[in-house]
N, C-alpha and C positions, 0 to 999 in steps of 0.2 A: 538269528539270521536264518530262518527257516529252513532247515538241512534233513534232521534228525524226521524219515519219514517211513520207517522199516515198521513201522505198527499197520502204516497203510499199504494195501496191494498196488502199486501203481507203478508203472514203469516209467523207467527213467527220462524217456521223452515226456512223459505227463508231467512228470515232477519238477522237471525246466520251465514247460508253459506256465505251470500254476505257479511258478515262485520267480519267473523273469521280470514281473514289472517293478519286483520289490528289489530283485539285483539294479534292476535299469535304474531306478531310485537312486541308488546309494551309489551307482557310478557314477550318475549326475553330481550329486552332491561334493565324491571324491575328485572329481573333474577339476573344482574352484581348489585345490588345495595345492599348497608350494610344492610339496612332498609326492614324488613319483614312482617311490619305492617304497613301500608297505610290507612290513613283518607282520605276516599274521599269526596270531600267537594264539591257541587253544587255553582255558583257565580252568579247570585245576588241569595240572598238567598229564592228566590221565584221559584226557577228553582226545579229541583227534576233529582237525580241520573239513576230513569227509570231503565233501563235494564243495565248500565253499571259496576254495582259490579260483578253484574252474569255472565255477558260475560265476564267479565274479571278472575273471579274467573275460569270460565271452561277454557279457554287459560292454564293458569298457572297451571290447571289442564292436559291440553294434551301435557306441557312441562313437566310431572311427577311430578308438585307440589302436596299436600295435602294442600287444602287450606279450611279455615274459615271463612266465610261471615258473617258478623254481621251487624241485621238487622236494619234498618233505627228509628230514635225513635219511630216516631207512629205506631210500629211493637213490641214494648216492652211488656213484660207479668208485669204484677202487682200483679198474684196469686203469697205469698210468699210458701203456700204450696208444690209447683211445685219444690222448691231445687233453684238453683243460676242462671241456667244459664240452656237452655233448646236447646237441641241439635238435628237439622234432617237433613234426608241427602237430598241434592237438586239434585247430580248426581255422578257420580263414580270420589271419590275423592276431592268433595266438601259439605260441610256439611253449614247448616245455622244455625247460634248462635244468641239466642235470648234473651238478658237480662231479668233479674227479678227485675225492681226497681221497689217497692209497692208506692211511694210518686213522682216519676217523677220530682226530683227536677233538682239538678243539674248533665247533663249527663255522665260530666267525672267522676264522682263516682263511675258509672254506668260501664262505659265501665273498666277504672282502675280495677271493682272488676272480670269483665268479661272475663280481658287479665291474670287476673291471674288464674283464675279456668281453662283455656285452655291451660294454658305456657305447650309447649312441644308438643302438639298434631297435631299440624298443621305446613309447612314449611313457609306460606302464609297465613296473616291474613290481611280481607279488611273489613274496619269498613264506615259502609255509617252512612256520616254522613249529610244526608240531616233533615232540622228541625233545624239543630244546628246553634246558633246564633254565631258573627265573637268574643265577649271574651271567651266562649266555646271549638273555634277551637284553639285559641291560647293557653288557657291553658293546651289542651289535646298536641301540639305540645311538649310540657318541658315532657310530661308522658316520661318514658324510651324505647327508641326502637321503637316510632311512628312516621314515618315522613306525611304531609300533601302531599295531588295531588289536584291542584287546576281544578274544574272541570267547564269551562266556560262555557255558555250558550251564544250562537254565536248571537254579535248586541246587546247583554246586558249589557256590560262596555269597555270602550274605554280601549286602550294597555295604556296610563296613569294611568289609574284607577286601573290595574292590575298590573303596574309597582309598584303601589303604596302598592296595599294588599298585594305584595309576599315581598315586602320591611317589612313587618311588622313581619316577622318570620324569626327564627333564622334560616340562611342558612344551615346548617347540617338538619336542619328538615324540610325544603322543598325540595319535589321533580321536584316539577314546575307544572303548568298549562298543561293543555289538553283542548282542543278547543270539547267540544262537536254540534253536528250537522253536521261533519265531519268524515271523516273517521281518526282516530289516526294516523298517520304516525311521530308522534314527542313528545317527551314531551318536554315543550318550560320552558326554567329557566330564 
């Protein structure tokens, strides 16, 4: 999903233009789908999401989505004083949602309590879920209404290994894999 760009000089407004039509792509694409709430999940779990919620958030955004970004765990507030769930805008028609778990136990609590304090607000909710270990992502898979995007990190698990992880969830709740380090031109099931 063409992310991974720190080998080249270019600044971050470059790095939008050159890789927006490939987002715009694959918002299109997610646009025909039941599932309005997307786990993105990093693979091997030592990889990191980077810029890809966001660029993807503002796509969905410039196909007239209202979409909700929810921030990656170690982005979580712990002040419970602050109210549930703590809301800013990243860009016109994209807001960042940032839980409030005070104990940081288990995440899908977390988010579970945070897809309900938003239901209705957004057409498009993207939950980054880098951090999140692989029974975490499965159990958040059964939440109502969340399907997973498997977000690969290119040369870091063979097409066996990944035949095997998208084997492990319930077809209805995967949306398939995405090849980051590329540019999106597919989501692969």
């Amino acid at each position: 999903m063409g992310l991974h760009r720190s080998a080249r000089e270019t600044t971050g407004a470059e790095e939008d233009a050159a890789i927006q039509p490939s987002y715009l792509g694959l918002a299109r694409r997610l646009r025909h789908s039941e599932h309005t709430t997307l786990g993105l999940w990093p693979v091997p779990a030592s990889a990191t999401c980077d810029g890809v919620p966001r660029l993807l958030a503002n796509a969905l955004a410039a196909i007239g989505a209202t979409v909700g970004l929810v921030a990656s765990r170690d982005g979580w507030c712990q002040d419970v004083s602050r109210g549930r769930v703590l809301v800013s805008s990243l860009a016109e028609s994209v807001d960042l949602i940032t839980p409030v778990w005070p104990d940081n136990s288990n995440p899908v609590g977390a988010i579970e309590q945070t897809l309900t304090a938003i239901r209705g607000r957004y057409a498009w909710v993207l939950l980054d879920l880098t951090g999140c270990e692989s029974p975490q992502v499965h159990e958040l898979a059964f939440v109502p209404g969340v399907a997973i995007v498997i977000l690969v990190a290119q040369g870091k698990i063979s097409e066996f290994g990944l035949a095997k992880l998208c084997r492990q969830f319930p077809a209805e709740r995967l949306m398939g894999a995405v090849l980051m380090e590329s540019l999106p031109t597919e989501v692969i099931v």
